[in-house]
C-alpha positions in Angstrom: 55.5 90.0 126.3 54.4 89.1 123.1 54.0 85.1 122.4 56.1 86.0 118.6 59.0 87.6 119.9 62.0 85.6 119.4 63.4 85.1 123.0 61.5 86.3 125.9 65.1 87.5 127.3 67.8 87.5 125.0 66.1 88.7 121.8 62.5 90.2 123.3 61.4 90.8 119.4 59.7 90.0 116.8 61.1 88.6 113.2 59.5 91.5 111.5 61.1 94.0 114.4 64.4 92.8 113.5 63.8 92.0 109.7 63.2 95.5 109.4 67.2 96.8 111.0 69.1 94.3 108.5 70.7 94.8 104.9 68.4 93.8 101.9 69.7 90.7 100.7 71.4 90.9 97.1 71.3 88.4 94.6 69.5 85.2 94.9 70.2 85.2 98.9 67.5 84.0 101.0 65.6 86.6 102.4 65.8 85.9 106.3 69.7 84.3 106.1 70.3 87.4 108.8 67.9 85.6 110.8 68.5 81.9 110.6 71.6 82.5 112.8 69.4 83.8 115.6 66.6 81.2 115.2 68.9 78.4 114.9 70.7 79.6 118.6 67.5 79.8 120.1 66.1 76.5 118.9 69.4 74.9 120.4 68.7 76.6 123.6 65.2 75.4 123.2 66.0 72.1 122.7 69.0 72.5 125.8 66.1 73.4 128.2 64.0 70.8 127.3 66.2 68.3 127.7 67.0 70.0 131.5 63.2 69.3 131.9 62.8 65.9 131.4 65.4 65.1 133.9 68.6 64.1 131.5 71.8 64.9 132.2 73.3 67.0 128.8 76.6 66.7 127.5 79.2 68.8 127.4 78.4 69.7 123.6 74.7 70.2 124.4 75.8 72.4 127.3 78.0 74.2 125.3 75.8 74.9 122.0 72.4 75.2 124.4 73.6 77.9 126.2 75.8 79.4 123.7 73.1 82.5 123.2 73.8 83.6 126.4 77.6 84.6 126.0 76.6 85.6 122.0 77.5 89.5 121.8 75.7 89.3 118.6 73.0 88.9 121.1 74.0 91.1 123.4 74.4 94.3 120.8 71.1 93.5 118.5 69.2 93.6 121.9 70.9 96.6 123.6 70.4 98.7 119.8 67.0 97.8 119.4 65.5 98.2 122.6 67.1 102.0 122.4 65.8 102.6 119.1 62.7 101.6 120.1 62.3 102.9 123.7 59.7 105.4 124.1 58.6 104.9 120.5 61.3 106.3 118.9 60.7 110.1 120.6 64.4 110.0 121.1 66.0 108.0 118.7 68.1 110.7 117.3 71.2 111.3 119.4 71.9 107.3 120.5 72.0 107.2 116.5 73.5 110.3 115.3 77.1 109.4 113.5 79.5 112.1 112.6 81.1 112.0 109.5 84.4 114.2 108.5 84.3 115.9 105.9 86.9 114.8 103.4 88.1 116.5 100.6 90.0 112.8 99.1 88.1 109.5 99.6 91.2 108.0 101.0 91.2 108.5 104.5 95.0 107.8 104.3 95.4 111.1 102.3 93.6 112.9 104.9 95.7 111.7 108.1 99.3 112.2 105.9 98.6 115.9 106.6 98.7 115.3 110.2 102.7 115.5 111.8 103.9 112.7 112.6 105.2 112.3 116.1 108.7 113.6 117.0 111.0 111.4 118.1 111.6 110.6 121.9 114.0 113.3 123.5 115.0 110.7 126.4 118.7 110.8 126.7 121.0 108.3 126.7 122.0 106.5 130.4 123.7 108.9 132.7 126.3 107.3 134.3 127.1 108.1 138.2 130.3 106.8 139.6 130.7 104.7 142.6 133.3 104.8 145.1 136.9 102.8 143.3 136.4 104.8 140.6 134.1 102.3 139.0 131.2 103.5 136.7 127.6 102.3 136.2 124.5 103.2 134.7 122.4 105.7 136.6 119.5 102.8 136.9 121.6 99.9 138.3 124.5 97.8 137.4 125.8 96.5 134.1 123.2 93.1 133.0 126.3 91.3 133.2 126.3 91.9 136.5 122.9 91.6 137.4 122.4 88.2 135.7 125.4 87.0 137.7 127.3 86.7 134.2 
């Protein structure tokens, strides 16, 4: 792998790789505020492993923010979406990528699913009751709650 990617594992590329899948920026934003989260995660687990290294024994915090990247989905997701939009050089980037859009006559989505019929209403009946032998009714299920919770 290249030396510049960001993490030879959990983010195997580069700042320009990824700089190029975020939003612009608006306003007086910093231009790489997408990335800082990703560099500062990888410094802590940087600084976590170096630590290991020299023999010390970390804390819980420092074991906790050092190895935080590897439970991250944000991770997890920029990872698995780039390395399919780049796989094979982009030769089949098209269906991992494709989104289907409805097309909707109202921009309310709301005014599109009120067409839709709302669900009818359960046709369960109501308990059957069976009789036992004295003449005695219960429910088809069991025995009265009162009687089941002994009150």
């Amino acid at each position: 792998m290249s030396p510049d990617v960001l993490h030879q594992t959990y983010l195997p590329f580069t700042a320009d790789q990824l700089r190029q899948h975020f939003a612009p920026v608006a306003g007086l934003g910093e231009r790489d505020r997408h990335l800082q989260y990703y560099r500062a995660s990888i410094n802590k687990a940087k600084e976590y492993d170096e630590l290991i290294r020299g023999g010390d024994t970390p804390t819980r915090a420092q074991t906790r923010l050092g190895r935080q990247m590897e439970k991250d989905e944000r991770f997890w997701v920029v990872t698995a979406l780039m390395s399919l939009y780049h796989a094979d050089d982009g030769l089949g980037r098209g269906w991992p990528f494709a989104l289907w859009v409805p097309n909707i006559v109202s921009p309310y989505a709301t005014w599109e699913y009120s067409r839709i019929r709302p669900p009818s209403r359960s046709r369960r009946k109501t308990r059957t009751f069976g009789s036992i032998m004295g003449g005695c009714s219960r429910p088809a299920g069991g025995l009265w709650q009162s009687v089941r919770c002994g009150r």
